[in-house]
DRENDO-1510 file (C-alpha; in Angstrom, 1 decimal, always signed):
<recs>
REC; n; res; u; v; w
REC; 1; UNK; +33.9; +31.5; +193.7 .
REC; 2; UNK; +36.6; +34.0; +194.5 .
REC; 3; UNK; +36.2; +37.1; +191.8 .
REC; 4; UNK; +39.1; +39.1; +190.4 .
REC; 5; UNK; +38.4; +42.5; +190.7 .
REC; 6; UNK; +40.3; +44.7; +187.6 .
REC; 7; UNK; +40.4; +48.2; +187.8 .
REC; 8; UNK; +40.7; +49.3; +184.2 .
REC; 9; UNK; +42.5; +52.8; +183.4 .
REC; 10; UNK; +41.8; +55.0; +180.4 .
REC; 11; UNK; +41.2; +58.3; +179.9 .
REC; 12; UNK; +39.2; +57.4; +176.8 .
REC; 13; UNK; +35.7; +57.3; +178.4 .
REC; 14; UNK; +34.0; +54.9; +175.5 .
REC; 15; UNK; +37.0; +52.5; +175.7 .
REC; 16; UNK; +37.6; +52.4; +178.9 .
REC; 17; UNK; +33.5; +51.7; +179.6 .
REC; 18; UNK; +33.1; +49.2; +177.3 .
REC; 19; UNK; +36.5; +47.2; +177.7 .
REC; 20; UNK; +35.0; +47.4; +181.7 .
REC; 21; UNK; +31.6; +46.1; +180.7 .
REC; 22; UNK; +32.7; +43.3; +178.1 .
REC; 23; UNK; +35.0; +42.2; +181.3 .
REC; 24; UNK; +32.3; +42.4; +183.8 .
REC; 25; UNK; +30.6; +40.1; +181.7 .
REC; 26; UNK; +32.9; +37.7; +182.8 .
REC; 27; UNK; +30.4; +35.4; +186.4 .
REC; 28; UNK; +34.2; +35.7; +188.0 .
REC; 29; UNK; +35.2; +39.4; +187.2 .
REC; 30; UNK; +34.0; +42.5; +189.2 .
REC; 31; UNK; +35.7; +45.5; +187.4 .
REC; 32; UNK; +36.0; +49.5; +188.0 .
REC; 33; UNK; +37.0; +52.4; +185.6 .
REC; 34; UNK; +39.3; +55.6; +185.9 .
REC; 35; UNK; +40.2; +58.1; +183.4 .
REC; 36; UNK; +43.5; +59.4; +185.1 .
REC; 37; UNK; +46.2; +58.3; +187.2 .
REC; 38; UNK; +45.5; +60.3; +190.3 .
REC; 39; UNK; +41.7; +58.9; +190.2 .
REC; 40; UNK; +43.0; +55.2; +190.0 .
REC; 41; UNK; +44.9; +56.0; +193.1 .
REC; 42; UNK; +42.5; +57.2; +194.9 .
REC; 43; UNK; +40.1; +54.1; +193.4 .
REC; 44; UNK; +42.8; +51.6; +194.6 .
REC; 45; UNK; +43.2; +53.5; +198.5 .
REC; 46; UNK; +39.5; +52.9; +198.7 .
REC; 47; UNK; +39.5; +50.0; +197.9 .
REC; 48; UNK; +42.3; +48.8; +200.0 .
REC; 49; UNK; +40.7; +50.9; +203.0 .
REC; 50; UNK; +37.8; +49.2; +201.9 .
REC; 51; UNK; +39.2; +45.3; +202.6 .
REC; 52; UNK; +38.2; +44.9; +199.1 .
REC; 53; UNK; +41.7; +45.0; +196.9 .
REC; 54; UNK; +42.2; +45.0; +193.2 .
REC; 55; UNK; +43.8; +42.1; +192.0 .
REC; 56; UNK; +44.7; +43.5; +188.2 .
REC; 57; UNK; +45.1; +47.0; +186.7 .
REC; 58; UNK; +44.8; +47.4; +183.0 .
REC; 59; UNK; +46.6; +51.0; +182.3 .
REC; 60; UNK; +46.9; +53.2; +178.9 .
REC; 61; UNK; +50.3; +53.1; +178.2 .
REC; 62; UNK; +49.9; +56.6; +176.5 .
REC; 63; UNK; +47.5; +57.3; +179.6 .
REC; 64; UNK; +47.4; +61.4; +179.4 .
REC; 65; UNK; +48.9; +61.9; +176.0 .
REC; 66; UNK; +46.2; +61.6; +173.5 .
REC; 67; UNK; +45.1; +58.5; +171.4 .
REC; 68; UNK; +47.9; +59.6; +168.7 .
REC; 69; UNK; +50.8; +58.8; +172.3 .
REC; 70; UNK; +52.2; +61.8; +171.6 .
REC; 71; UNK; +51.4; +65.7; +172.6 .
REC; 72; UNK; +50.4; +67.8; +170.2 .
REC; 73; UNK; +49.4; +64.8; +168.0 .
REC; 74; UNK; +45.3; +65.1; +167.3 .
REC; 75; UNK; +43.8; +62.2; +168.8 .
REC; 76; UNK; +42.5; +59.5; +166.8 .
REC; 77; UNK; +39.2; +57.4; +167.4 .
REC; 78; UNK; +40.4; +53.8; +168.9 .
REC; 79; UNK; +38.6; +51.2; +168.2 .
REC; 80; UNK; +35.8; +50.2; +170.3 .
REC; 81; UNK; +36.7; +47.1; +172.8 .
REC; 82; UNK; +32.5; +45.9; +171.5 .
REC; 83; UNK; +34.4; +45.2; +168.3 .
REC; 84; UNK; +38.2; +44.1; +169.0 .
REC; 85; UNK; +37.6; +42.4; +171.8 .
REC; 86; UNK; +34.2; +40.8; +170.8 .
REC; 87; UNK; +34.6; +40.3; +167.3 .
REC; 88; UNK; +31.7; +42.6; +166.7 .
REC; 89; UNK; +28.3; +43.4; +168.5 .
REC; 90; UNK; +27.4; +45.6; +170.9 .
REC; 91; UNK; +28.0; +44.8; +174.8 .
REC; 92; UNK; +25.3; +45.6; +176.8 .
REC; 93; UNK; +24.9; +47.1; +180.0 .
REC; 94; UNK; +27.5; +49.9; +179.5 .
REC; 95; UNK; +25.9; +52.1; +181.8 .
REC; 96; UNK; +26.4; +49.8; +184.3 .
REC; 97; UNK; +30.1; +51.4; +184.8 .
REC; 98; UNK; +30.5; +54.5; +186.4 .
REC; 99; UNK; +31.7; +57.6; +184.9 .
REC; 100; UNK; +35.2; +57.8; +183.7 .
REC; 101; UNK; +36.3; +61.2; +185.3 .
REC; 102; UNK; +37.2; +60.7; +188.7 .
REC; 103; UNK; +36.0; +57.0; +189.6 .
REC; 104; UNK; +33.4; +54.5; +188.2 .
REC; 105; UNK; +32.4; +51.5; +189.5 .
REC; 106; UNK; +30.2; +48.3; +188.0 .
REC; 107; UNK; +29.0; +48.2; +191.9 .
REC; 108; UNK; +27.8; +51.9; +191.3 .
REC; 109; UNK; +31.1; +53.4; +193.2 .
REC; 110; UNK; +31.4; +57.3; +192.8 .
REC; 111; UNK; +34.2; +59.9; +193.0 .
REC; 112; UNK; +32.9; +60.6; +197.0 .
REC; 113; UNK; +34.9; +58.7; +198.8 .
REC; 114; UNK; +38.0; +60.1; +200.8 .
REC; 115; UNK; +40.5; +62.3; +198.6 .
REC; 116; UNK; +43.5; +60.6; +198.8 .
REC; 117; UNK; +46.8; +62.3; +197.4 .
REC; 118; UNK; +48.5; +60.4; +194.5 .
REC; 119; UNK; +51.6; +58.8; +194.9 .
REC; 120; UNK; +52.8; +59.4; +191.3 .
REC; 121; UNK; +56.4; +60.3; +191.1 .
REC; 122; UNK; +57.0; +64.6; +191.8 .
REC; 123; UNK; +57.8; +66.3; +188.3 .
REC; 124; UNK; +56.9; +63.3; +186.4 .
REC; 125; UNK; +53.8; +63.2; +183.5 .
REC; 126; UNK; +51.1; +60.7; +185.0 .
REC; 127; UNK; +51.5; +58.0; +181.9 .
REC; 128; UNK; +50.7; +54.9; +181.8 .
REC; 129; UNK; +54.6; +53.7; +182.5 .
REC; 130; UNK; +54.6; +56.2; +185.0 .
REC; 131; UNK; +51.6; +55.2; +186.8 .
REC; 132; UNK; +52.9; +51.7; +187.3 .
REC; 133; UNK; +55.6; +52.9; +189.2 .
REC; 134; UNK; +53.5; +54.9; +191.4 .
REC; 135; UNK; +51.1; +51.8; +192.0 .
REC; 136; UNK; +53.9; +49.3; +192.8 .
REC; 137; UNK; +55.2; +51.4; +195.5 .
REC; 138; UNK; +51.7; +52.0; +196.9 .
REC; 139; UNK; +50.4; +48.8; +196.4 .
REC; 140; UNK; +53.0; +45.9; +195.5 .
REC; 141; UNK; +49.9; +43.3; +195.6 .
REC; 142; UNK; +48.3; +44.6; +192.5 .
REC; 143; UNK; +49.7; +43.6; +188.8 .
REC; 144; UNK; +49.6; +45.7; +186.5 .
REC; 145; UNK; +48.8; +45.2; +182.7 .
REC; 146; UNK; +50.0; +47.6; +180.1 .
REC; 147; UNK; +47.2; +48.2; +176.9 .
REC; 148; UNK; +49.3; +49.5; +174.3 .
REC; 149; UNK; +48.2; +50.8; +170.4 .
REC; 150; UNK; +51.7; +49.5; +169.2 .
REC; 151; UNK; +54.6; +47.1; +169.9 .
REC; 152; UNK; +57.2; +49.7; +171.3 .
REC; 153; UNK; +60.6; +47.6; +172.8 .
REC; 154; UNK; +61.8; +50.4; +174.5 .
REC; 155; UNK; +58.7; +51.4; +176.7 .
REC; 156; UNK; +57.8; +48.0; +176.8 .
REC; 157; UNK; +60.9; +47.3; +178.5 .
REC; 158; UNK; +60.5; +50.4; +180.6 .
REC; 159; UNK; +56.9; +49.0; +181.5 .
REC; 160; UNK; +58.4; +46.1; +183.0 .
REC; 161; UNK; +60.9; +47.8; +184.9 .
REC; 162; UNK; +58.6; +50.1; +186.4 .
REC; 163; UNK; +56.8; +46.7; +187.4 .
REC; 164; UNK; +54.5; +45.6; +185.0 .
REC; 165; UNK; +53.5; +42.3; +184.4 .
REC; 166; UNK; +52.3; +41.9; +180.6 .
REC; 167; UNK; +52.7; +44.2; +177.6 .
REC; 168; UNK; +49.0; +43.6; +175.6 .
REC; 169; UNK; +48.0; +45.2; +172.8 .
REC; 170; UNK; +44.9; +47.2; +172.5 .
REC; 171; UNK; +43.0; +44.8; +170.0 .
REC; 172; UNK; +43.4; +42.1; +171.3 .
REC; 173; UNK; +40.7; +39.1; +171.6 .
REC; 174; UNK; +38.6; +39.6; +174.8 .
REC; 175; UNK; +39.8; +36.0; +175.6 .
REC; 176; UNK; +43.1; +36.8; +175.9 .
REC; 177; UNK; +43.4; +39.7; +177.7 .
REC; 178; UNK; +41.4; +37.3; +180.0 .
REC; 179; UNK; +43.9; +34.6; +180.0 .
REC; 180; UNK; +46.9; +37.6; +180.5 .
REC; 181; UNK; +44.8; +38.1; +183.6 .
REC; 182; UNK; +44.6; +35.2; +185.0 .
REC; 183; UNK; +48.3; +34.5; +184.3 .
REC; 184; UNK; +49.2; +37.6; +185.9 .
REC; 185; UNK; +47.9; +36.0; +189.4 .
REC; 186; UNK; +49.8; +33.5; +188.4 .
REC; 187; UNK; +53.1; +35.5; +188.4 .
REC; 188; UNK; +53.7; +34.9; +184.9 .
REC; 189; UNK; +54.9; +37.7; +183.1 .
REC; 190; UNK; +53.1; +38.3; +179.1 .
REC; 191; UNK; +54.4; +39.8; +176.7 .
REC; 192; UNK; +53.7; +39.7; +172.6 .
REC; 193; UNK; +56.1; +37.2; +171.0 .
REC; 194; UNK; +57.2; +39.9; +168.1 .
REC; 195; UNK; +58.2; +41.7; +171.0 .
REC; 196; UNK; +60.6; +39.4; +172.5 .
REC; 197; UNK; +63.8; +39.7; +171.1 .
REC; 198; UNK; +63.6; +43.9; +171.5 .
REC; 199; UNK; +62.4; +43.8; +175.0 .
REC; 200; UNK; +65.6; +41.5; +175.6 .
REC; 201; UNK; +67.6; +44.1; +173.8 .
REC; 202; UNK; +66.5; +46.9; +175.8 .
REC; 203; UNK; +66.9; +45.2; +179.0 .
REC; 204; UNK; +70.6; +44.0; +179.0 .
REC; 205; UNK; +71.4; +47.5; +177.5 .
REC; 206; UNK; +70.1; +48.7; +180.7 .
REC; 207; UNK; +71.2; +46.9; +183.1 .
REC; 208; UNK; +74.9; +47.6; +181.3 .
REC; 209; UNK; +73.8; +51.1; +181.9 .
REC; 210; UNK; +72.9; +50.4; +185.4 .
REC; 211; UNK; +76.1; +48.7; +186.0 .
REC; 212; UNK; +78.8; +51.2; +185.1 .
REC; 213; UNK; +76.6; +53.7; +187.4 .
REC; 214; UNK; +77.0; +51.7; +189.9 .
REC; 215; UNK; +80.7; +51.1; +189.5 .
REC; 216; UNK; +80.8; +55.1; +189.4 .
REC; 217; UNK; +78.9; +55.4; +192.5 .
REC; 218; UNK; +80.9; +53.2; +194.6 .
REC; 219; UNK; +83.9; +55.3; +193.9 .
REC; 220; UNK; +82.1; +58.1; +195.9 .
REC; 221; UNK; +83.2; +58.7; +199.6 .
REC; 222; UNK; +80.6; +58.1; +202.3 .
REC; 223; UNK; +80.5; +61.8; +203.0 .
REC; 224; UNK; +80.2; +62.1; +198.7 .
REC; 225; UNK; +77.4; +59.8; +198.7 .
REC; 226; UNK; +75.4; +61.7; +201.3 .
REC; 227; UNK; +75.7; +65.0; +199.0 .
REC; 228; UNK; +74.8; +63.0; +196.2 .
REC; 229; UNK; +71.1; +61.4; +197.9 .
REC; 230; UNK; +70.9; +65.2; +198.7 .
REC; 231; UNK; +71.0; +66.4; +194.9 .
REC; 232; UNK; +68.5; +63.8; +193.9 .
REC; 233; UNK; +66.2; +65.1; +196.7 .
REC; 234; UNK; +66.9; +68.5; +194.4 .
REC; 235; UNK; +68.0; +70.2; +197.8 .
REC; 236; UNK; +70.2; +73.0; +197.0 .
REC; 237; UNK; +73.6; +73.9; +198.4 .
REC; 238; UNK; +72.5; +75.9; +201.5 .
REC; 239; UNK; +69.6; +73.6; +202.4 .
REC; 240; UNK; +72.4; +70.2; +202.0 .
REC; 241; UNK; +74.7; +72.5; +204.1 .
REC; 242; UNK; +72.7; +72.6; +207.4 .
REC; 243; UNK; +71.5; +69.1; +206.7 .
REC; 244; UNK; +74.6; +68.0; +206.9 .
REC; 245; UNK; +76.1; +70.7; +208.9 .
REC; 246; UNK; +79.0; +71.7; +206.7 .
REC; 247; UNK; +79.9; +75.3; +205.4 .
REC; 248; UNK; +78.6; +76.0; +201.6 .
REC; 249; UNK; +81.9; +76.0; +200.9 .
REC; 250; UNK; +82.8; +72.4; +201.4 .
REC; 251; UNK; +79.3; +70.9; +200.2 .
REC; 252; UNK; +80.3; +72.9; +197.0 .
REC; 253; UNK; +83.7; +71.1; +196.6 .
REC; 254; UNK; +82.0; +68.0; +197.3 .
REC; 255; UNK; +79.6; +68.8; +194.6 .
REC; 256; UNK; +82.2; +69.2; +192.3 .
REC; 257; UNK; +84.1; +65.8; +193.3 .
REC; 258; UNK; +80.9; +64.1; +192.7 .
REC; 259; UNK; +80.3; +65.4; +189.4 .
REC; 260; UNK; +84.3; +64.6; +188.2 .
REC; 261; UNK; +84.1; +61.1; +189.7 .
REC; 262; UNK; +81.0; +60.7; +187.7 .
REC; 263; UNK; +82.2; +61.6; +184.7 .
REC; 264; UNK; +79.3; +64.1; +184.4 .
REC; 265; UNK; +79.2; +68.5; +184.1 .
REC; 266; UNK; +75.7; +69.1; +185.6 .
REC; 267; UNK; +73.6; +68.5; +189.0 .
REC; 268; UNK; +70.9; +67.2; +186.3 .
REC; 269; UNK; +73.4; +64.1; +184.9 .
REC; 270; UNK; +74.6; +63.1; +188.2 .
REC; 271; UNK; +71.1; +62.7; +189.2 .
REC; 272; UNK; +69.8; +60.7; +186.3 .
REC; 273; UNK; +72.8; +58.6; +186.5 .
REC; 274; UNK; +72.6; +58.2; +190.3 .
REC; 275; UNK; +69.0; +57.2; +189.6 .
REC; 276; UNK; +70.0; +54.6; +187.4 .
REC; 277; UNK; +72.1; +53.2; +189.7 .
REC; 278; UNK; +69.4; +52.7; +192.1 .
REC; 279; UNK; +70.2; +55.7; +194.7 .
REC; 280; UNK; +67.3; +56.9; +196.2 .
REC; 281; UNK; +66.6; +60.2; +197.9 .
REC; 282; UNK; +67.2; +61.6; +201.1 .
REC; 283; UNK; +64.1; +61.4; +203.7 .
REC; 284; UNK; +62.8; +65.0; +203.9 .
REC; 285; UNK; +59.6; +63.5; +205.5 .
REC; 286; UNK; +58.4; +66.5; +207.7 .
REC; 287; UNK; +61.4; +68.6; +207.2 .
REC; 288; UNK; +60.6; +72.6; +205.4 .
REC; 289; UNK; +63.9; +72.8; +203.0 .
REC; 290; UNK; +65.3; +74.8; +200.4 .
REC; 291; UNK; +65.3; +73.2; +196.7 .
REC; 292; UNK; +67.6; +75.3; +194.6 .
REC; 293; UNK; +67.3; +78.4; +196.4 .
REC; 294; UNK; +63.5; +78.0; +196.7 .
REC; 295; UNK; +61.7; +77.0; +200.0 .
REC; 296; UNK; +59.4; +73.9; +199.3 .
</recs>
């Protein structure tokens, strides 16, 4: 019998062991714990290098912030997974995940395996959203399941975007977060029906967003576009200068036609909205450049 192996991410140690034991219950589950994103990166790179992929990833949406989902917010006890996803009693063998720090295991894995470095996005906080970003560019094969405390349209949207494939809330029945992950490997998407109608919302608004970007963008010259995948590599003018090999001078003016076609007055806007409109960065692999006057 083929198992699905879930790699369970919170950085609530009590929830995050016991949600991994009540699963590991399960004859056709094998699951693993981390309490951050970088650790459940390195988890899924060993396992990968190991032949012996994740299938599922169940992530904190407020992974990093505190139980409250906010900073500065005191966090508040969750409820324990023995009770809201058992219906009460205690699940045994708890111990028999590893420690949620750097890596824990049911198969007794430890945090001594090959440092890998994490793939989460530069500058951004390593949330739960976040960290499904990171994982679907490392590892498209593994689905992702946001646990959430509370129906949010807006970052469930977000959480779908970024690639998830289910939107579950953290007190949920133990039998269907097991059916969410079985459908997952099904390619079905799952999402709470009370969310339905927002998450709808949220995406067509976006993808209007997304759509006027990209009409902007496509007004740029090719020469504009190539200053403008330099700005959201944060290069600065010197550094996109020699890349390009122009003078200051003229990467400056095209700096400032690309922030009047855009319809925007700072570097900062025309990124984000470049971002929307799917434009990536420039390759900098190897390459020692200047970001905004600074050598990186």
């Amino acid at each position: 019998m083929a198992r699905i192996r879930v790699l369970v991410v919170d950085d609530h140690r009590i929830f995050a062991e016991s949600l991994a034991a009540a699963l590991a219950a399960e004859q056709d589950v094998e699951v693993a714990a981390a309490g951050s994103g970088p650790a459940a990166l390195r988890c899924l790179e060993r396992g990968a290098s190991e032949g012996r992929r994740f299938d599922v990833m169940l992530v904190d949406a407020d992974l990093g912030r505190g139980a409250g989902g906010a900073v500065g917010i005191p966090p508040q006890p969750l409820p324990s997974p023995a009770e809201s996803l058992m219906g009460g009693g205690a699940v045994g063998a708890v111990g028999a995940v590893g420690s949620v720090g750097a890596v824990g295991s049911v198969n007794g894995g430890g945090a001594n395996g090959r440092a890998v470095p994490a793939r989460l996005a530069p500058g951004r906080a390593a949330d739960g959203i976040s960290l499904v970003g990171g994982v679907r560019s490392a590892q498209p094969g593994v689905r992702t399941v946001v646990l959430a405390e509370r129906d949010d349209p807006r970052r469930a949207a977000a959480a779908l975007q970024a690639g998830a494939c289910g939107w579950v809330a953290k007190d949920c029945s133990l039998s269907r977060l097991l059916a969410v992950i079985r459908g997952v490997l099904r390619d079905e998407t799952h999402l709470p029906p009370a969310l339905l109608t927002g998450v709808l919302r949220e995406l067509t608004a976006a993808r209007k967003h997304r759509t006027e970007s990209e009409r902007l963008v496509e007004s740029l010259t090719p020469r504009e576009r190539e200053v403008l995948r330099c700005m959201v590599a944060g290069l600065g003018r010197k550094a996109v200068a020699e890349r390009l090999y122009l003078s200051p001078h003229t990467v400056r003016t095209h700096m400032q036609n690309v922030l009047g076609k855009l319809g925007v007055h700072s570097t900062l806007a025309a990124v984000a909205l470049a971002r929307r409109a799917g434009v990536g960065p420039v390759d900098l692999t190897g390459e020692i450049v200047e970001r905004g006057g600074q050598l990186a």
